[in-house]
N, C-alpha and C positions, 0 to 999 in steps of 0.2 A: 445630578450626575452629568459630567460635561461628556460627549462621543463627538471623536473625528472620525468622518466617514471618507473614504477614499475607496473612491468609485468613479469610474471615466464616463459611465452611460447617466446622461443630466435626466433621464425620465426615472431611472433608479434609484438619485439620488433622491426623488423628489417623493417617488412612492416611499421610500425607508425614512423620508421623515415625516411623512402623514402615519407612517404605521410605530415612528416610535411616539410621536403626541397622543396617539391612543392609546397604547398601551403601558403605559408610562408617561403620570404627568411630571415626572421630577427631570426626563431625559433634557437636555441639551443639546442642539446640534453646533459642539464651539467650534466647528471647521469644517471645509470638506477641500480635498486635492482631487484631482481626475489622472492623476502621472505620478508615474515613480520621485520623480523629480518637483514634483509640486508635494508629495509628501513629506519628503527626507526634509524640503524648505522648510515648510509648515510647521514638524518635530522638532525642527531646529531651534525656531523664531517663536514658540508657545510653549506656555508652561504645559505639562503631559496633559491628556486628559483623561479621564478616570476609566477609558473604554474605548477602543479603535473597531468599527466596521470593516474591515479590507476586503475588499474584491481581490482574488488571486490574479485573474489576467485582465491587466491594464494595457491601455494604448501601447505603453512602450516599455513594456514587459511582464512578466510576472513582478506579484508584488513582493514576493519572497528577496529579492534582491535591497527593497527597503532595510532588509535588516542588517544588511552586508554595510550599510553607509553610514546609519545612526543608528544610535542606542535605543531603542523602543523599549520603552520605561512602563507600558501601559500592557492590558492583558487586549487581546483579540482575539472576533470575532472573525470568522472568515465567510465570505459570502462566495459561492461560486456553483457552476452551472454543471461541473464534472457530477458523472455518476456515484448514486448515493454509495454502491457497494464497494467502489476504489477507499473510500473515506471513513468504511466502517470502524477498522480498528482504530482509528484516531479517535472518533468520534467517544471514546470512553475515557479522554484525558480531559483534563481540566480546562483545555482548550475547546473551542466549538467552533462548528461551519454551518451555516443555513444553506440547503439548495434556493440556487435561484429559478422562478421568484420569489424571492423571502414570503414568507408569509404570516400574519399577525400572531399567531399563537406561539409561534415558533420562535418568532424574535423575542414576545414575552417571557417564553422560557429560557431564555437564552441569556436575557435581563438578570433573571433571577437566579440564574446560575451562578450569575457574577457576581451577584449583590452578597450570595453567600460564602464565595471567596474571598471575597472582600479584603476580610482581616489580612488571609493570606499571601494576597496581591500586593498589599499596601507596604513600601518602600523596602520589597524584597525581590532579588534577583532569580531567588530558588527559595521551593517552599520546601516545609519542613518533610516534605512527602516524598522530595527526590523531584517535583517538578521545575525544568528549564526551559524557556522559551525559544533558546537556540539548539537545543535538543529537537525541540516538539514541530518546529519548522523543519530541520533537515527530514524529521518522519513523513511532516506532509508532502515536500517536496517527492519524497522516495514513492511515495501514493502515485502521485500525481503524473509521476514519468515516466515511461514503461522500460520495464526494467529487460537489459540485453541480456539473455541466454546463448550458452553454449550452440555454433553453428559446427563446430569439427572437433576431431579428437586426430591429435598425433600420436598413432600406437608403433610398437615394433610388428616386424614381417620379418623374419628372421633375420639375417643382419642390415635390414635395410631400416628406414622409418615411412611408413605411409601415412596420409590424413585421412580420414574418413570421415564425410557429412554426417551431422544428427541423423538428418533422415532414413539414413540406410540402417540404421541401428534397429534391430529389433527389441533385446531386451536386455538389460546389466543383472548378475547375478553373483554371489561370493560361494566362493567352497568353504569360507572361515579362513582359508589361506591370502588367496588372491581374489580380484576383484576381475569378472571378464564382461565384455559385451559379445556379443552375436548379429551379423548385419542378417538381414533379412534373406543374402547369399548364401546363408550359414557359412560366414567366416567365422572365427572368433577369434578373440584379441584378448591379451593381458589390458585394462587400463590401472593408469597408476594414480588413482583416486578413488577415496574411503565412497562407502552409500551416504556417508552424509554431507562429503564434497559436493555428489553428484545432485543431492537434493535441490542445491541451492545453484546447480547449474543448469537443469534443464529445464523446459516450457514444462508447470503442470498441468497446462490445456493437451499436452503430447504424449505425458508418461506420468505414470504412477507409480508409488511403493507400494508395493503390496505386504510390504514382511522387509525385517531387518533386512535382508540378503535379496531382495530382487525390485528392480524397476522396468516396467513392463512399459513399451508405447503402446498407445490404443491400436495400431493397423496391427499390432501382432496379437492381438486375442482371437483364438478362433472357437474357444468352446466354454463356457463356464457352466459349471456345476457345483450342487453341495457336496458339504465335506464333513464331517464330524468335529463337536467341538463349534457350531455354529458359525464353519467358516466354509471358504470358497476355496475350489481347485479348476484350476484355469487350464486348458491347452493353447497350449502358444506355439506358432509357427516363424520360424522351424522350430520342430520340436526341439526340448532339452531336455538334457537326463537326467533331471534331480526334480522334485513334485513343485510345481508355480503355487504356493499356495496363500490365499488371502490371508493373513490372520484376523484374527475375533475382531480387534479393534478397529479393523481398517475397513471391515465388511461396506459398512453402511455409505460410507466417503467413496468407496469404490464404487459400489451403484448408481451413487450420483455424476460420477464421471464417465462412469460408460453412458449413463442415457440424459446426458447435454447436448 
C-alpha cells in the first residue's frame, strides 16, 4: 500500500511514519510534499498512490485547494487539529480525519477502513453508494468555516423600509398566515421568510425552534414550565399572545440550549 503524505510540519511527517511501520507492515511512504504546490507537483509527476494523508492547513493554504488544480485519483485521509465536534457529521462518510496528534490506533483504523473500500475506491470516481470526493470536500470545507448568519432584517414600517439588527429581535412567530418578529421594544414586523428560511439564517448558539411556528432567542426566555403532553411552555418577554410552546420532540434539545 503506497501513501502520500502531505504535511508541512517535518516532525509530523516523521511521527506518521513511525506510526504507519507499526501498524501496518505493508504501508509505504512513496512521497511526501510540505505545500499546496509541492503536492499538485508530486500528483502530477507519480503514478496515484493507493492512499493520501493530508493535512488541511498547510504553509500556504488549506489543502482543499489541491483539489481545485489536479485530479486526486486516490481516497484521503485528513489529518487536522480542528475540533473533533465541527467534523462530526463528516466523520460517517466514507472519508476520514484523525485529530491531531494522530494517534496509532486510530491511523490503524483508519487503514482498515480503506483496505475495505478498496474494491470501491479502485478506478472509480463515485462509488455505487452516491459517494463523490468533490462532494465530500465542499462538506468539509463548510465544517470547517464558520458559517455567516443573518446580522439584519429589512422589514416594512408602514410605508417606509426600516433595518433592524438580529439582536434586537426577540422572538419570530406565524399565525399560519404570516410570519412576524417582535424586537425586544415590542415592535413587531411582517418578515417575509418561511420558519424554515429563518432556520438556516440564524445563529443556533442565539435562537431556537421551539414548534413549527416560533423561534425564540435565548435573552427572551423569562420563565419555562411544564405543559401537558410532555412538553414545555415558555414566557417570553415581551409577552405574546399566542402560548410559546415547546413541542415533544424538541423538549430535550431545548434543555440543552438553555443550559450551554
Amino acid at each position: 500500500m503506497k501513501i502520500l503524505i502531505i504535511e508541512d510540519e517535518e516532525l509530523a511527517v516523521k511521527k506518521l511514519r513511525k506510526t504507519l511501520s507499526a501498524v501496518d507492515e505493508e504501508a509505504i511512504v512513496a512521497g511526501t510534499a510540505d505545500s499546496i504546490k509541492a503536492a499538485v507537483e508530486w500528483l502530477q509527476e507519480n503514478p496515484k498512490p493507493d492512499l493520501i494523508l493530508m493535512d488541511i492547513e498547510l504553509a500556504d493554504g488549506q489543502s482543499f485547494e489541491i483539489f481545485n488544480l489536479v485530479e486526486v485519483k486516490s481516497p484521503v485521509v485528513f489529518t487536522t487539529s480542528y475540533d473533533e465536534y465541527a467534523l462530526k457529521a463528516f466523520k460517517v462518510n466514507s472519508i476520514d480525519y484523525l485529530l491531531k496528534p494522530v494517534q496509532q490506533e486510530e491511523l490503524a483504523a483508519a487503514l482498515s477502513k480503506y483496505k475495505k473500500l478498496k474494491n470501491i475506491y479502485a478506478g472509480k470516481e463515485t462509488t455505487t453508494d452516491g459517494f463523490n470526493m468533490d462532494s465530500l470536500v465542499k462538506e468539509l470545507q463548510q465544517k470547517l468555516q464558520p458559517k455567516e448568519y443573518r446580522k439584519r432584517f429589512l422589514v416594512k414600517q408602514g410605508q417606509k423600509l426600516v433595518s433592524v439588527d438580529v439582536e434586537e429581535i426577540a422572538y419570530f412567530f406565524s399565525d399560519g398566515r404570516l410570519n412576524f418578529f417582535k424586537t425586544f421594544d415590542n415592535r413587531k414586523f411582517v418578515v417575509d421568510y418561511t420558519m424554515d428560511d429563518l432556520e438556516d439564517m440564524l445563529d443556533p448558539e442565539s435562537y431556537f425552534r421551539i414548534s413549527r411556528s416560533f423561534y425564540v432567542s435565548i435573552a427572551s426566555v423569562d420563565k419555562i414550565d411544564d405543559y401537558f403532553g410532555n412538553r414545555l411552555i415558555l414566557g417570553l418577554k415581551p409577552a405574546v399572545d399566542k402560548e410559546a410552546l415547546v413541542s415533544r420532540e424538541k423538549v430535550t434539545d431545548f434543555k440543552k440550549w438553555m443550559g450551554k
